[in-house]
C-alpha positions in Angstrom: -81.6 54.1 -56.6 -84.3 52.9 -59.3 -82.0 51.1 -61.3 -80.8 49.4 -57.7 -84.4 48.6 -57.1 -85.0 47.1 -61.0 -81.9 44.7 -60.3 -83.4 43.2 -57.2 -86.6 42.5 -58.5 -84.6 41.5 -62.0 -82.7 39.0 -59.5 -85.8 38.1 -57.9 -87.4 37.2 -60.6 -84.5 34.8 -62.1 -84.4 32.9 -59.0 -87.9 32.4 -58.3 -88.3 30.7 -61.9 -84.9 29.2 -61.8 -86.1 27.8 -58.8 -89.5 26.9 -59.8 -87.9 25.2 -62.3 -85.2 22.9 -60.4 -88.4 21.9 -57.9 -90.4 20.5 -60.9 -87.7 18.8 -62.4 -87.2 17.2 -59.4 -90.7 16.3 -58.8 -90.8 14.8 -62.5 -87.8 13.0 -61.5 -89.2 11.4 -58.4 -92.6 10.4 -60.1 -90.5 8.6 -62.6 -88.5 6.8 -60.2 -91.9 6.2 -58.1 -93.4 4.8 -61.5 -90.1 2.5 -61.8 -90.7 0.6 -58.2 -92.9 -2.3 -58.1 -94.0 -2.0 -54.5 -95.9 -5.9 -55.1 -92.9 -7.4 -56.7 -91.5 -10.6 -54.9 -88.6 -10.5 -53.1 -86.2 -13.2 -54.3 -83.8 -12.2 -51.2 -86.3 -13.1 -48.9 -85.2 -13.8 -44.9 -87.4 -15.5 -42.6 -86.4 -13.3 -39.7 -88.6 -14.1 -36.9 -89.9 -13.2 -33.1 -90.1 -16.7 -31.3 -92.2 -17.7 -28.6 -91.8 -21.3 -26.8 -94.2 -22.9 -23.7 -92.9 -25.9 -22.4 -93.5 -28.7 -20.3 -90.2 -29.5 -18.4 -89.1 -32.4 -17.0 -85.7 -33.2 -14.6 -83.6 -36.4 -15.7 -81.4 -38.4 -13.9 -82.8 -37.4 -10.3 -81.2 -38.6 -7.2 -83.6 -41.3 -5.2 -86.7 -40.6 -3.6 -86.6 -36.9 -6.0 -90.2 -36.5 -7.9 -91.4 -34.2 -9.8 -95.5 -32.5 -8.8 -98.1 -30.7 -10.3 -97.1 -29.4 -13.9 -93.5 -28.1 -14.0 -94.2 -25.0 -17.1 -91.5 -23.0 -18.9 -91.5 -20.1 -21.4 -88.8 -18.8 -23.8 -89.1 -15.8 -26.2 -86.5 -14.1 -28.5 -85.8 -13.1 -31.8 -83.6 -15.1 -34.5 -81.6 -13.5 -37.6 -81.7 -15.8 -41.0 -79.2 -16.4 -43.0 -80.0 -18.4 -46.2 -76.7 -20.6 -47.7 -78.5 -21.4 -50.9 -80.1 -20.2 -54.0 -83.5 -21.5 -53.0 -83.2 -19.9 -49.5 -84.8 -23.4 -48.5 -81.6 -23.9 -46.3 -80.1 -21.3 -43.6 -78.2 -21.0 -40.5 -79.9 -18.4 -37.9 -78.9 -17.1 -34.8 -80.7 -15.3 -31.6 -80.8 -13.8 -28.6 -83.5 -14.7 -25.9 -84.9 -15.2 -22.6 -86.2 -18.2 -20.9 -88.2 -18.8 -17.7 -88.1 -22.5 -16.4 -89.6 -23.5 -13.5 -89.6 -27.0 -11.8 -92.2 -28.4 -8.8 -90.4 -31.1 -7.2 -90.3 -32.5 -3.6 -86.1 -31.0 -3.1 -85.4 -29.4 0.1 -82.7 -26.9 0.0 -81.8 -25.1 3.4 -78.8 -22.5 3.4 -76.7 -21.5 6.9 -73.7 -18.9 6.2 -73.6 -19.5 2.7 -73.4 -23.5 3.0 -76.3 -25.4 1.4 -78.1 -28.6 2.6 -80.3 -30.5 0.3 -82.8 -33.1 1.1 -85.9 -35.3 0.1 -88.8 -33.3 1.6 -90.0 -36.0 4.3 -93.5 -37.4 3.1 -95.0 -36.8 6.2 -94.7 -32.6 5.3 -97.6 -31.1 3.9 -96.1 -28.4 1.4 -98.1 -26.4 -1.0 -95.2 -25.2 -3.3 -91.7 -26.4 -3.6 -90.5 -25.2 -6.9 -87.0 -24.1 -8.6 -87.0 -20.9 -10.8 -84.5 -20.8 -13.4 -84.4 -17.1 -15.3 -81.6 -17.4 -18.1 -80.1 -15.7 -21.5 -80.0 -17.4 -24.4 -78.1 -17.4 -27.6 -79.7 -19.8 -29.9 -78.0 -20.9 -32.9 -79.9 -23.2 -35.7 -79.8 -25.0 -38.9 -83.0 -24.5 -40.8 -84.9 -26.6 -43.5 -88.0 -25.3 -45.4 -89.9 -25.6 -48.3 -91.0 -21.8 -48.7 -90.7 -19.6 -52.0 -90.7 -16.3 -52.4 -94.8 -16.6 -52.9 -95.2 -17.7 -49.8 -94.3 -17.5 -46.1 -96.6 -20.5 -45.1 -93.9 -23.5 -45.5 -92.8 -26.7 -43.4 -89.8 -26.3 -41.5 -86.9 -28.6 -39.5 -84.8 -26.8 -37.4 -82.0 -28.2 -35.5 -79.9 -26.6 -33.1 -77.5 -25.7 -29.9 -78.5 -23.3 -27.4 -76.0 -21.8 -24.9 -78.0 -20.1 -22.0 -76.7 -17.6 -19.4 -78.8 -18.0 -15.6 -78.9 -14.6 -13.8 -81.3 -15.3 -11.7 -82.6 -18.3 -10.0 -85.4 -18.8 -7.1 -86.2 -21.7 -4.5 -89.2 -21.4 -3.2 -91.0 -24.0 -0.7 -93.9 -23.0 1.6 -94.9 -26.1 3.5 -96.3 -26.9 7.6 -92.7 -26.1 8.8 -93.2 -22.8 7.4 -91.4 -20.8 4.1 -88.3 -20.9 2.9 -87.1 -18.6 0.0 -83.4 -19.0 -1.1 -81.7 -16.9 -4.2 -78.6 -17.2 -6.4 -77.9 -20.3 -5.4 -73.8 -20.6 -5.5 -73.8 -24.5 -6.3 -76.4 -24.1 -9.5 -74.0 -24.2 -13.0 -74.1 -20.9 -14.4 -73.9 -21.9 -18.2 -76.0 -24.4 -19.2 -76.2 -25.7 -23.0 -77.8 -28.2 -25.2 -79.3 -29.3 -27.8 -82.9 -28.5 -29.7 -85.3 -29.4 -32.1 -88.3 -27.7 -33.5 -90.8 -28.5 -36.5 -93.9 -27.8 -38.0 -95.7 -26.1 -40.7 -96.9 -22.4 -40.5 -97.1 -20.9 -36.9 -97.5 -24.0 -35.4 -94.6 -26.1 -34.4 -93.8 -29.2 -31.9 -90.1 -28.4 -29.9 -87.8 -30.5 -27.8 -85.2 -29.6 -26.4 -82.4 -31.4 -24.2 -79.4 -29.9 -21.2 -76.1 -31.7 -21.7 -75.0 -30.3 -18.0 -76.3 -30.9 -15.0 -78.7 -28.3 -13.5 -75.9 -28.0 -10.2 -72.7 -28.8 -9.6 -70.8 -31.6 -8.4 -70.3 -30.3 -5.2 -74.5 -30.1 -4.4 -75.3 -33.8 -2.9 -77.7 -35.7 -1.1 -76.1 -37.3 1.4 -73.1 -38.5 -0.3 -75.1 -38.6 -4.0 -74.5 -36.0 -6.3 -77.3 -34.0 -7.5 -76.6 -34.6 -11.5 -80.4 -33.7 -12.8 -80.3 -32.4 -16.0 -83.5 -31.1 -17.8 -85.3 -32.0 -20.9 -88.1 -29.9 -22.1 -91.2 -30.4 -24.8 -93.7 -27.8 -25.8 -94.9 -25.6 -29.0 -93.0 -23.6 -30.6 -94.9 -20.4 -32.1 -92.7 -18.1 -35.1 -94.1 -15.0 -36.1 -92.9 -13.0 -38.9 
């Protein structure tokens, strides 16, 4: 029984300093490799990753006659874009995003809908309304070719980027409260789904001009005025804001 006893604690004893000793090896090892890591060395591999966030000022081309744009017609876009440098420098890359825009347009377009048929019209001038707007809530998939002058030292650069964007509209609002009363229509059926086209943003730092251009119309060719087709297509300006 004692010499059962005097093997335990003979056991014991091996594997608490066998263990003792595997623990600070492991600790030396992991100072070492701490001591080996320059947590403030520059990282040649850098991306420029980056959270965007675009207000805009938007304005409707090719309008059918007697169709005008009031009061300020705002948007807003925000979304996230992934770098991908295609040289050494890391002064050129491609990037590409996900995002989601809000553009909203106050304009004197009537819209009425009966069973699913839509009518539209210029707002007679003799109606007093106090909105008349189109919301536009969309998707976007943003995809870029970038210019910069940063280095590794530094993230505060001048940048060109160019680019298409595709954008997705799942929801979309008329609105118009006038003297004959309000009138609230949603997912209009003759608004094009997909809309795409072309942007531009530049700037130095955080701070950055943007235009950006729709190569479709807004609706399709089956929404007219009469017997004019309704081929506005938007074109937008505003800053552009990048954050690391």
């Amino acid at each position: 029984m004692a010499y059962n006893i005097s093997m335990r604690i003979g056991l014991f004893i091996i594997t608490f300093f066998t263990t003792l000793s595997i623990f600070a090896q492991e600790t030396e090892i992991k100072k070492e490799v701490k001591d080996e890591i320059d947590f403030d060395a520059i990282d040649s591999l850098y991306r420029e990753d980056q959270f965007y966030l675009n207000i805009t000022y938007n304005a409707l081309q090719k309008r059918p006659d007697g169709i005008t744009q009031n009061k300020l017609s705002p948007g807003i876009a925000i979304g996230f874009l992934r770098d991908m440098p295609i040289n050494k420098k890391r002064t050129v890359s491609i990037a590409a995003g996900l995002g989601y825009t809000l553009a909203i347009y106050n304009q004197n377009l009537g819209i009425t809908e009966t069973n699913g048929a839509y009518t539209y019209q210029v707002l007679d001038s003799g109606v007093s309304f106090t909105k008349n707007k189109l919301s536009f809530h969309y998707i976007d998939l943003p995809i870029e070719f970038r210019w910069r002058n940063s280095t590794p030292e530094s993230h505060i650069f001048w940048r060109v980027h160019s680019g298409v964007k595709l954008s997705y509209l799942f929801y979309d609002q008329y609105k118009s409260v006038s003297s004959s009363g309000t009138v609230t229509i949603s997912n209009n059926k003759d608004l094009n789904q997909f809309q795409y086209g072309v942007y531009l943003a530049f700037g130095w730092n955080t701070w950055n001009f943007s235009a950006y251009y729709g190569l479709n119309p807004l609706f399709k060719s089956s929404a007219k005025i009469d017997s004019q087709s309704i081929n506005m297509n938007t074109i937008n300006f505003g800053l552009m804001f990048y954050i690391l």
